[in-house]
VONUBA-219263 format. One record per residue (C-alpha): residue in one letter; x, y, z. Coordinates in pm, 1 decimal, always signed. Layout:
+------+----------+----------+----------+
| type |       c1 |       c2 |       c3 |
+------+----------+----------+----------+
|    A |        X |        Y |        Z |
...
+------+----------+----------+----------+
END
This chain:
+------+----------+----------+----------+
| type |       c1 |       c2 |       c3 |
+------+----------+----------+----------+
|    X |   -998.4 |  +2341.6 |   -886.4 |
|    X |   -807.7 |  +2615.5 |   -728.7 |
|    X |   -402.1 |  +2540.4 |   -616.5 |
|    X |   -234.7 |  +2749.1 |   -348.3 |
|    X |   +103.2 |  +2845.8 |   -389.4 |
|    X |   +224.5 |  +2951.9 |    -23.9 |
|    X |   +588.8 |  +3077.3 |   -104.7 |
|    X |   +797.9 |  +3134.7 |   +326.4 |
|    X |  +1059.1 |  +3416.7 |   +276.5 |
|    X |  +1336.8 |  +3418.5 |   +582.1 |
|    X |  +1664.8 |  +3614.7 |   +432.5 |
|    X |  +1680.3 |  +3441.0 |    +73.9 |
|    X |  +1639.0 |  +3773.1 |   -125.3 |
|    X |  +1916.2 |  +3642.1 |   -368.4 |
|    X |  +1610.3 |  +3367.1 |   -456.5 |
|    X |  +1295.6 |  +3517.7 |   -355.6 |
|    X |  +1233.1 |  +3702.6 |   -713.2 |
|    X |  +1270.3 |  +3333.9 |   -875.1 |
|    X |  +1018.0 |  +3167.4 |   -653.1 |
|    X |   +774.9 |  +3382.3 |   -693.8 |
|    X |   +838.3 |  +3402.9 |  -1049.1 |
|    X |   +799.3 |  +3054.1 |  -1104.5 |
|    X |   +491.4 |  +3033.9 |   -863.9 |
|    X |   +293.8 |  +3337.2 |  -1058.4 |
|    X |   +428.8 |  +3197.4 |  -1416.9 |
|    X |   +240.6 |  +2866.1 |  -1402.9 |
|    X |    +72.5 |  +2780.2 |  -1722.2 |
|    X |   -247.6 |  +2682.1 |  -1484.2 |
|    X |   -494.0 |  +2973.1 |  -1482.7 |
|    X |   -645.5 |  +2889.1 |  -1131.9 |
|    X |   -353.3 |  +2967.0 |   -907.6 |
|    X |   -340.3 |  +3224.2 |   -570.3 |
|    X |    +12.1 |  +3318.7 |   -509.4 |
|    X |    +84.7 |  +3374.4 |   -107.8 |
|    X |   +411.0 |  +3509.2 |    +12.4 |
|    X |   +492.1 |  +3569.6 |   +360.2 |
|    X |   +777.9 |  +3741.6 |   +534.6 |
|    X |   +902.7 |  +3589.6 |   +876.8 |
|    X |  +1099.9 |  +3880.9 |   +989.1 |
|    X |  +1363.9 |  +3914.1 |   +736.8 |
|    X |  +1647.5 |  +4127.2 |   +811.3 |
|    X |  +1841.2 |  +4136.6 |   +438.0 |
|    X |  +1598.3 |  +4333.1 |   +165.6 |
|    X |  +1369.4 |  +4031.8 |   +110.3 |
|    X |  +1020.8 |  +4246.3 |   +228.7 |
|    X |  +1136.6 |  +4471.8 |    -83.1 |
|    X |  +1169.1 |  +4195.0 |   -330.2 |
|    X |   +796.8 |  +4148.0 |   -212.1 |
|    X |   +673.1 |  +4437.0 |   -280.1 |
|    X |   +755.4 |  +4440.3 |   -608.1 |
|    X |   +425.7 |  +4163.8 |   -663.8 |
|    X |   +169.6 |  +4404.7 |   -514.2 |
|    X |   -114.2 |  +4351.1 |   -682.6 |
|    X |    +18.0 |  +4004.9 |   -824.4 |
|    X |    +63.8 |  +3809.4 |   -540.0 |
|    X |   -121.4 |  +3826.8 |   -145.1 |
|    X |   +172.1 |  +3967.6 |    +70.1 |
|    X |   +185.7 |  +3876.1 |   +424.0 |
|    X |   +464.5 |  +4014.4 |   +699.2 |
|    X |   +514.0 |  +3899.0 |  +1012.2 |
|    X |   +769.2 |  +3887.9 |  +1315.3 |
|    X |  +1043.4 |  +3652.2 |  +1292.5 |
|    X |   +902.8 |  +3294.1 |  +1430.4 |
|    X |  +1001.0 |  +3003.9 |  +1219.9 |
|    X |   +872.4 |  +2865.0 |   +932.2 |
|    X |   +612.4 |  +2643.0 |  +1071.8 |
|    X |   +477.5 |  +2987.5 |  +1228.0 |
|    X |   +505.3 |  +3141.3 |   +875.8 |
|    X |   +283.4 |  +2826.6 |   +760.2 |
|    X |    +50.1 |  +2893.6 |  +1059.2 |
|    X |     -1.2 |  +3225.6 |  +1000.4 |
|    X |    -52.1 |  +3208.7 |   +620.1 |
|    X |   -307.2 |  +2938.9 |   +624.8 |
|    X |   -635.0 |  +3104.0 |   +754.6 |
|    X |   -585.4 |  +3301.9 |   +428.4 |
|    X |   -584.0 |  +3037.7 |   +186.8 |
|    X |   -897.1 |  +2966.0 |    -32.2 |
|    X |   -704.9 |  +2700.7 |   -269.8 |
|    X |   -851.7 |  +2315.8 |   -312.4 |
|    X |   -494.0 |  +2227.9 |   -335.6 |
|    X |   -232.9 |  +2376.9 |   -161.0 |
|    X |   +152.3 |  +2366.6 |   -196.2 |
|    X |   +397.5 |  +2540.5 |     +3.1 |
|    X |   +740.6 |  +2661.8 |   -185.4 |
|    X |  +1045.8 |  +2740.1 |    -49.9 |
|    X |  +1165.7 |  +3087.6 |   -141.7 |
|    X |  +1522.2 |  +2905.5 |   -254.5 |
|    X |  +1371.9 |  +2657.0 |   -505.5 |
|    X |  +1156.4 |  +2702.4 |   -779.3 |
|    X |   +859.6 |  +2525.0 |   -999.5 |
|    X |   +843.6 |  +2419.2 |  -1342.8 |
|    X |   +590.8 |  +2627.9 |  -1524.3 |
|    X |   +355.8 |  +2344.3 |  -1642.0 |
|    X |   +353.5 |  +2151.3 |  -1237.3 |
|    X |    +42.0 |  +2288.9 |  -1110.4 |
|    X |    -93.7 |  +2143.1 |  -1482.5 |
|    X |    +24.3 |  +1847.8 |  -1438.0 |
|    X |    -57.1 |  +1799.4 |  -1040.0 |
|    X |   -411.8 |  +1918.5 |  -1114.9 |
|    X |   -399.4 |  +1650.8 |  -1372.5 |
|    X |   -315.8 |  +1353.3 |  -1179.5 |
|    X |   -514.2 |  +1475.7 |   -851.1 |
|    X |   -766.6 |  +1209.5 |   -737.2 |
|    X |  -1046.8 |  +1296.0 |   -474.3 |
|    X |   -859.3 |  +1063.0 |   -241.0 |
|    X |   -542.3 |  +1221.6 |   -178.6 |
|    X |   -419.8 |  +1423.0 |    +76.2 |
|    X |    -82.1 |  +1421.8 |    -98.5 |
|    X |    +79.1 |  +1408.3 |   -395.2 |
|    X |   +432.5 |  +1443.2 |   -431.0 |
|    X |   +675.9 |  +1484.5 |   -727.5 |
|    X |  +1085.2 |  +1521.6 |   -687.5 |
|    X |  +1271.7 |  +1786.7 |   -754.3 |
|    X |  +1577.8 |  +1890.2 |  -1014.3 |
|    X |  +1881.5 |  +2013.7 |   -776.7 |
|    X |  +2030.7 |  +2336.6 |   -894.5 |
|    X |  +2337.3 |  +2521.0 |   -782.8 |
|    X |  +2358.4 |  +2883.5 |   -603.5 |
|    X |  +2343.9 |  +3016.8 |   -993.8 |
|    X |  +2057.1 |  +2781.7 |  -1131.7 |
|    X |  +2269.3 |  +2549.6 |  -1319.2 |
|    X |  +2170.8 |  +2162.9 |  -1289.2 |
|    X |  +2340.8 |  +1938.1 |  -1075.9 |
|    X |  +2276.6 |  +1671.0 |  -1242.9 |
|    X |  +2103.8 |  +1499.7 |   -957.1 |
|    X |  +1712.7 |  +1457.6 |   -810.6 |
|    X |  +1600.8 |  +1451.0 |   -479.4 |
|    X |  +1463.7 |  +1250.7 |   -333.4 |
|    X |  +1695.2 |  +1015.2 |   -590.5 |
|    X |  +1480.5 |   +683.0 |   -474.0 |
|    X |  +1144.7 |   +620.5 |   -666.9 |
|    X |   +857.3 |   +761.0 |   -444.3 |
|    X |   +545.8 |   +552.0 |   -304.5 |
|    X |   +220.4 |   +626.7 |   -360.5 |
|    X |   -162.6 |   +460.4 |   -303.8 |
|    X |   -237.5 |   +381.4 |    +67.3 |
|    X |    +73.6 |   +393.4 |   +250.7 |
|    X |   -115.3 |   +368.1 |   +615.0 |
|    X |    -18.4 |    +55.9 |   +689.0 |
|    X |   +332.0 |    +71.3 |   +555.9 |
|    X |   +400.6 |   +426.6 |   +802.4 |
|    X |   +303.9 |   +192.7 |  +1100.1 |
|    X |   +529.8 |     -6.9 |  +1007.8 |
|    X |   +853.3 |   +136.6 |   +929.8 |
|    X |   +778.2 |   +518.5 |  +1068.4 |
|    X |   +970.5 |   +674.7 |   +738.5 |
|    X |   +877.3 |   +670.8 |   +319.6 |
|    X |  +1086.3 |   +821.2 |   +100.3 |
|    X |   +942.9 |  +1196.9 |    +18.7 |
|    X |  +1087.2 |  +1504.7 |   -104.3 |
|    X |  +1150.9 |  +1789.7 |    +80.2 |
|    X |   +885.3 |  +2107.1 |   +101.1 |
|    X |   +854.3 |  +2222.9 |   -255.1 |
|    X |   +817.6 |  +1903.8 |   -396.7 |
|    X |   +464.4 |  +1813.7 |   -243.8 |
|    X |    +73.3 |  +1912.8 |   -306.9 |
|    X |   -160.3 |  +1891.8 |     +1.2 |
|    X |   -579.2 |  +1866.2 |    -12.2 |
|    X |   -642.1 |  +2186.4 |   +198.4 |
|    X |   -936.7 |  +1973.1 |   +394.1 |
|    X |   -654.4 |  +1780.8 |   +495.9 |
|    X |   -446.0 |  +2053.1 |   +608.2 |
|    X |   -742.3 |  +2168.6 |   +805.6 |
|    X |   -760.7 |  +1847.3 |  +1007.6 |
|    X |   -366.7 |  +1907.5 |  +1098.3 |
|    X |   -309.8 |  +2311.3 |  +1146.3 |
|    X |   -178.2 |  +2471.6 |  +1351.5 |
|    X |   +161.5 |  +2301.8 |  +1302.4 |
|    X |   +289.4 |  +2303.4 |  +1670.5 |
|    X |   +572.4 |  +2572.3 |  +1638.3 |
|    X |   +822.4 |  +2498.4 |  +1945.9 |
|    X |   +872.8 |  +2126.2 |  +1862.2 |
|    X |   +856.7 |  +2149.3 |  +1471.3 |
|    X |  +1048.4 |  +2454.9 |  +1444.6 |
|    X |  +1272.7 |  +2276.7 |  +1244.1 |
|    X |  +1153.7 |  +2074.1 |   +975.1 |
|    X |   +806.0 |  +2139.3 |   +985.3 |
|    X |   +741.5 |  +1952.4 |   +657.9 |
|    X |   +835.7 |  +1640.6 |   +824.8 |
|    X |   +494.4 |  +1686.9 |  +1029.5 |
|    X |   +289.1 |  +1758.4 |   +696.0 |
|    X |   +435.4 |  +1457.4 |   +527.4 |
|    X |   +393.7 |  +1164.2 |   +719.1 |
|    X |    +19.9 |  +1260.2 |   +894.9 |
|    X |    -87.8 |  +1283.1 |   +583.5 |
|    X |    -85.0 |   +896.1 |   +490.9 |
|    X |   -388.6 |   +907.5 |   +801.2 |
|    X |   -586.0 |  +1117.2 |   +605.6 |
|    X |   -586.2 |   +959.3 |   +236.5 |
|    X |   -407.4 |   +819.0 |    -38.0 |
|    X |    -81.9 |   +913.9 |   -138.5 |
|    X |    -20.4 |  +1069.2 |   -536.4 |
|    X |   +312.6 |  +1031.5 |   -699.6 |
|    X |   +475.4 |  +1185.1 |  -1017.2 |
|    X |   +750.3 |  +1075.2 |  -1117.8 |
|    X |   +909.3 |  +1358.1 |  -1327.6 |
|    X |  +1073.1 |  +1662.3 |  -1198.9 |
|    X |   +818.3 |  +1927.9 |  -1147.9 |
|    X |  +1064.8 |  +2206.4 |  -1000.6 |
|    X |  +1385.8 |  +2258.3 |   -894.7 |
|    X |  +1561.0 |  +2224.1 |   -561.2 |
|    X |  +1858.4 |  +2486.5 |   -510.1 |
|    X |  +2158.2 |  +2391.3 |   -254.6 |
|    X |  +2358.8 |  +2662.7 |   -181.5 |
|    X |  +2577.4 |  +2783.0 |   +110.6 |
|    X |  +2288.6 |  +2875.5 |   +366.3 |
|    X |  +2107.8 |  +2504.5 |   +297.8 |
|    X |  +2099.2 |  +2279.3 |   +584.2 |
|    X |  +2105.9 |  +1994.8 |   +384.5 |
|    X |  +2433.4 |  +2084.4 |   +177.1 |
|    X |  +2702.4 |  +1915.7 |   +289.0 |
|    X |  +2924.3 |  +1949.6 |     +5.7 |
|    X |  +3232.1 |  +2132.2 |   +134.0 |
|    X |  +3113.4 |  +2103.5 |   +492.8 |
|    X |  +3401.9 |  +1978.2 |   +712.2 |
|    X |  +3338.8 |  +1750.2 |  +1055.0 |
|    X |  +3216.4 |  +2017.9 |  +1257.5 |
|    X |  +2957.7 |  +2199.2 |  +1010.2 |
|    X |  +2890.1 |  +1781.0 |   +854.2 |
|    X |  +2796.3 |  +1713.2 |  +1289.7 |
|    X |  +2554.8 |  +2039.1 |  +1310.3 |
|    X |  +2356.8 |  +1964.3 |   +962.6 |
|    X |  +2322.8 |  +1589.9 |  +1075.0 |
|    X |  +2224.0 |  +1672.8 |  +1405.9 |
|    X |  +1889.6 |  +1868.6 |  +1313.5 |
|    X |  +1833.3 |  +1528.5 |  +1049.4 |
|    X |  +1817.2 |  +1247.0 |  +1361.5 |
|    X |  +1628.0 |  +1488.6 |  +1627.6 |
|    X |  +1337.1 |  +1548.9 |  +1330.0 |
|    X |  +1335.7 |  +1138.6 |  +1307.5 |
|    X |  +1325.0 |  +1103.6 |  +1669.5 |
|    X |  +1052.5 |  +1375.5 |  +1695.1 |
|    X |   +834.4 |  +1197.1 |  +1429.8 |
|    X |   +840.0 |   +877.8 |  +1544.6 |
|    X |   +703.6 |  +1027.5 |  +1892.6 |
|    X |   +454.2 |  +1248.7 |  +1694.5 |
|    X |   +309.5 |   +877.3 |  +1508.2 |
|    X |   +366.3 |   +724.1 |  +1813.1 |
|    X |    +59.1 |   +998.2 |  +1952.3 |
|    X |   -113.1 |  +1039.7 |  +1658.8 |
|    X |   -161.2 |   +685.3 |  +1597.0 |
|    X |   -259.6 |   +573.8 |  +1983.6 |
|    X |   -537.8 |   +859.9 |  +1922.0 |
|    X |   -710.2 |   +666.3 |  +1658.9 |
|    X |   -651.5 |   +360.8 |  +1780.9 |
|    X |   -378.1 |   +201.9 |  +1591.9 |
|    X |    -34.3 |    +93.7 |  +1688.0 |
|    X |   +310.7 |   +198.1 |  +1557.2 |
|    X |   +578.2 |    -78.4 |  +1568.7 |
|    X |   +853.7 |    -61.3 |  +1826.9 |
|    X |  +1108.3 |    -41.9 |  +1575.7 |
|    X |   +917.8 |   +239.7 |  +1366.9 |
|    X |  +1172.3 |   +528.1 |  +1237.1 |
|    X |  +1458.2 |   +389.9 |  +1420.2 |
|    X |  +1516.8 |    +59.1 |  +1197.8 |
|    X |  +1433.2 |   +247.0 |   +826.1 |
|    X |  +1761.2 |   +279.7 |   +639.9 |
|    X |  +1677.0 |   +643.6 |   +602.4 |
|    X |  +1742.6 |   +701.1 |  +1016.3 |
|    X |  +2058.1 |   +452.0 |  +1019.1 |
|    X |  +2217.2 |   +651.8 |   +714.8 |
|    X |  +2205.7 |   +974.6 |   +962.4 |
|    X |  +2288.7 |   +789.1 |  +1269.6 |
|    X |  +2614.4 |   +557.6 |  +1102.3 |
|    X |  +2714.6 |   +943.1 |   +998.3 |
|    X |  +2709.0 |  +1064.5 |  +1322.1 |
|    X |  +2873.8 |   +783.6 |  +1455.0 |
|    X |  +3107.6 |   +797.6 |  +1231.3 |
|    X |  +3155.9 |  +1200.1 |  +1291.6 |
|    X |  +3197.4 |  +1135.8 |  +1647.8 |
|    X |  +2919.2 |  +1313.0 |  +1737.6 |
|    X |  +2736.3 |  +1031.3 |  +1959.3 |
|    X |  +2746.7 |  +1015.4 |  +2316.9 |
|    X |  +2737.7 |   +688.8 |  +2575.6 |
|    X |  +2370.2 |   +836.8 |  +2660.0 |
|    X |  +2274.5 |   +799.9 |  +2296.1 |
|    X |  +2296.0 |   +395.2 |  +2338.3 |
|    X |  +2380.5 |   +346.7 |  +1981.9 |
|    X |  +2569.9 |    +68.9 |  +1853.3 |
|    X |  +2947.5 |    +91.4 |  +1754.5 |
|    X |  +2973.4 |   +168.1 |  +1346.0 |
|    X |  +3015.8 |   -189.6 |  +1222.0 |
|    X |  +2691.8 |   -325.8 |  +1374.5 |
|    X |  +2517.3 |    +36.0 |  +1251.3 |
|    X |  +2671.9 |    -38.9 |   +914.9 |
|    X |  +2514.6 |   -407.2 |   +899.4 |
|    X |  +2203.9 |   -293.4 |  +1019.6 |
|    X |  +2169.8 |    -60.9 |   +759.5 |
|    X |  +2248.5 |   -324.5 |   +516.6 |
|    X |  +1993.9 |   -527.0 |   +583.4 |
|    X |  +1763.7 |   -233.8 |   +593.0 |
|    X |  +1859.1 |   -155.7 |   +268.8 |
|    X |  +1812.8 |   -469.5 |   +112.9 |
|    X |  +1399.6 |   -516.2 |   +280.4 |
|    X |  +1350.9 |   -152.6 |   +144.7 |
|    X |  +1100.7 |   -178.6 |   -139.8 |
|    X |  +1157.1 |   +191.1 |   -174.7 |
|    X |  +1540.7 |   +138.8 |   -347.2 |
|    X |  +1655.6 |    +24.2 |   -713.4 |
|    X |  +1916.9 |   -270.4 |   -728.1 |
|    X |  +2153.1 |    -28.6 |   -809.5 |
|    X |  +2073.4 |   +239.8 |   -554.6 |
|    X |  +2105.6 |    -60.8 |   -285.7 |
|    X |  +2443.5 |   -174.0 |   -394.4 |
|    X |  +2528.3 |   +187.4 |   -424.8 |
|    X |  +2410.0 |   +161.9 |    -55.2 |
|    X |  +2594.9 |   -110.0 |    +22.6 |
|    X |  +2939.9 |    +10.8 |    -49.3 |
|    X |  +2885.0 |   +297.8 |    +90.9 |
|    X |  +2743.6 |   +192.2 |   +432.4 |
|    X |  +3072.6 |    -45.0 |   +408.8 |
|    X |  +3312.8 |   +202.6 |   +339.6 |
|    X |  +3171.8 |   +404.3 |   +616.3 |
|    X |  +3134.5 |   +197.0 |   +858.3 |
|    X |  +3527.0 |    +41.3 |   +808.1 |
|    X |  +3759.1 |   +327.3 |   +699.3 |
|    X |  +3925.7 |   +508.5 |   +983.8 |
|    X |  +3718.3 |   +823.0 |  +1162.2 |
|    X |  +3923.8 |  +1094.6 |   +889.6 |
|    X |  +3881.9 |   +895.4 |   +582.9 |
|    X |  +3526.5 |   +850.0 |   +657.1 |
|    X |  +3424.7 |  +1167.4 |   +685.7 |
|    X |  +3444.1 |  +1278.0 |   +240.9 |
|    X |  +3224.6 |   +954.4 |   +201.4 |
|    X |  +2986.9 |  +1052.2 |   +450.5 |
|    X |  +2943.7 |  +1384.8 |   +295.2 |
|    X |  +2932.6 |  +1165.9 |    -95.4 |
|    X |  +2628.2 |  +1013.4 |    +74.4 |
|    X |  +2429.0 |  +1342.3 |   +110.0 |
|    X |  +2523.0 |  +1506.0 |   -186.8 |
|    X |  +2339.6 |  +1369.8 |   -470.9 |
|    X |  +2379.1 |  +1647.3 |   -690.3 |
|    X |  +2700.9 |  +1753.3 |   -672.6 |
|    X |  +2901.0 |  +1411.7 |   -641.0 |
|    X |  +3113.0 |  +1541.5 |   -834.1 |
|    X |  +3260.6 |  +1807.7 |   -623.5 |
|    X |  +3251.0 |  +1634.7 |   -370.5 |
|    X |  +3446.0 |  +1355.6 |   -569.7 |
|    X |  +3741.2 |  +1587.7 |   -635.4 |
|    X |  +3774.7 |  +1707.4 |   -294.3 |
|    X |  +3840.1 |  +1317.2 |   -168.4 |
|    X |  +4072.4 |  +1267.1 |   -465.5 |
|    X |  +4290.2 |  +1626.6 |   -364.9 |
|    X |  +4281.3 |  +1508.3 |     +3.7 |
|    X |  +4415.9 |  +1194.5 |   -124.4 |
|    X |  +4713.4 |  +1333.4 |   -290.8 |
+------+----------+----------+----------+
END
């Protein structure tokens, strides 16, 4: 079996080196090593270079990364194919253990991923931090429109599965464009899961999901991106499920505790309008309670974690809220983010 390594490069050529590193270091002898350029202007293409010979090198116009994806794919001649952030990094031993555990039956398999600062030092956190699903999750998708998954680095994809679902359409998953390989693929097979960490997921500065020392106004444009992605899926399952002839629930995406945790945020952040028609934050809170508490998805002690969170949120004035709403997307670096609520309390 052949594995894929597709490695996207936009302006991370503090990182690249690393990724690629990891990606051509795997103790797997069977692995093609893709890395494509969308447009960078820092020195990335020149980090690139430096693999000639190693690793396929691909450059291309600045488009987005779902064009990057789309561009790269017709070059691909993996079984299995993965697609790693230039930021984050894989252990040496994952395609191993992926090829492993792969089953003729998957379309997926996904694994989560060790978070790591700007430098490469642990967090001491995963993500996703939940225990991830696997086996036919069809039905489940229908139901509730979100599973808990890791982000981009931390999945495997059968390439005849890919084939069914590329090209990615660019203009409406120009952000996020994992979020449309993810949750197709429980339409097209069985799900795989790993438990261990198999890489390593970096937040920095430039992340979109690190909210550690963002205040109300950065906190309000990385949520943002977070609900409009949820709102977009549940449209695209909405489609993709009337085309085969099944039927997604009415309260698909909207009512999973992952959406509410983003939308109590931005409730919370003041960042909702009258034409959003969202409830006030006490009735958001309680609903994402409850959501919580049906989720099969969550430990006991990541729903009471939950719990006093969501009611912490939902009660403290707008101010005080804010440092626990950035505690709830943080999972590596609690700590920080911790101290900065204790300083702004003294």
């Amino acid at each position: 079996m052949r594995v894929s390594i597709i490695v996207s490069s936009y302006n991370y050529e503090k990182f690249l080196a690393a990724a690629i590193d990891s990606a051509l270091n795997q103790t797997y002898p069977d692995v093609e090593v893709l890395v494509v350029d969308d447009g960078s202007t820092d020195r990335s293409p020149e980090v690139m270079r430096r693999y000639e010979g190693r690793a396929r090198l691909l450059f291309k116009p600045n488009g987005g990364q779902a064009s990057a994806f789309n561009y790269t794919f017709p070059h691909v001649t993996g079984d299995v194919v993965m697609f790693l952030d230039s930021d984050d990094m894989l252990a040496p031993d994952a395609v191993s253990r992926i090829v492993a555990a792969w089953r003729p039956e998957f379309s997926k398999l996904h694994f989560p991923l060790q978070i790591i600062d700007e430098d490469g030092a642990p967090l001491g956190g995963r993500v996703p931090r939940a225990q991830l699903p696997e086996g036919a999750l069809l039905e489940s998708l229908l139901e509730t429109g979100l599973h808990v998954s890791p982000p981009m680095s931390g999945n495997a994809y059968s390439r005849e599965y890919l084939g069914r679902i590329f090209p990615i359409p660019e203009k409406e998953w120009s952000y996020g464009p994992d979020t449309y390989l993810i949750f197709l693929a429980p339409f097209h097979g069985q799900i795989g899961a790993i438990q261990d960490c198999l890489g390593c997921y970096r937040r920095h500065g430039k992340s979109l999901t690190n909210v550690t020392r963002s205040d109300l106004q950065q906190l309000i444009r990385r949520l943002r991106p977070m609900r409009e992605s949820n709102l977009r899926l549940r449209r695209l399952l909405e489609r993709y499920a009337e085309r085969q002839g099944l039927k997604l629930s009415p309260a698909a995406v909207t009512s999973h505790w992952l959406h509410l945790k983003v939308m109590l945020s931005l409730r919370r952040a003041g960042a909702l309008t009258a034409d959003d028609h969202a409830p006030g934050p006490l009735s958001l809170a309680w609903q994402l309670l409850c959501a919580v508490w049906r989720s099969a998805e969550l430990s006991l002690k990541e729903r009471v974690e939950y719990t006093v969170w969501a009611a912490l949120v939902g009660a403290l004035p707008g101010a005080a809220a804010v440092p626990v709403i950035r505690l709830g997307f943080a999972p590596g670096d609690r700590r920080a983010v911790l101290m900065s609520i204790v300083r702004g309390a003294v």
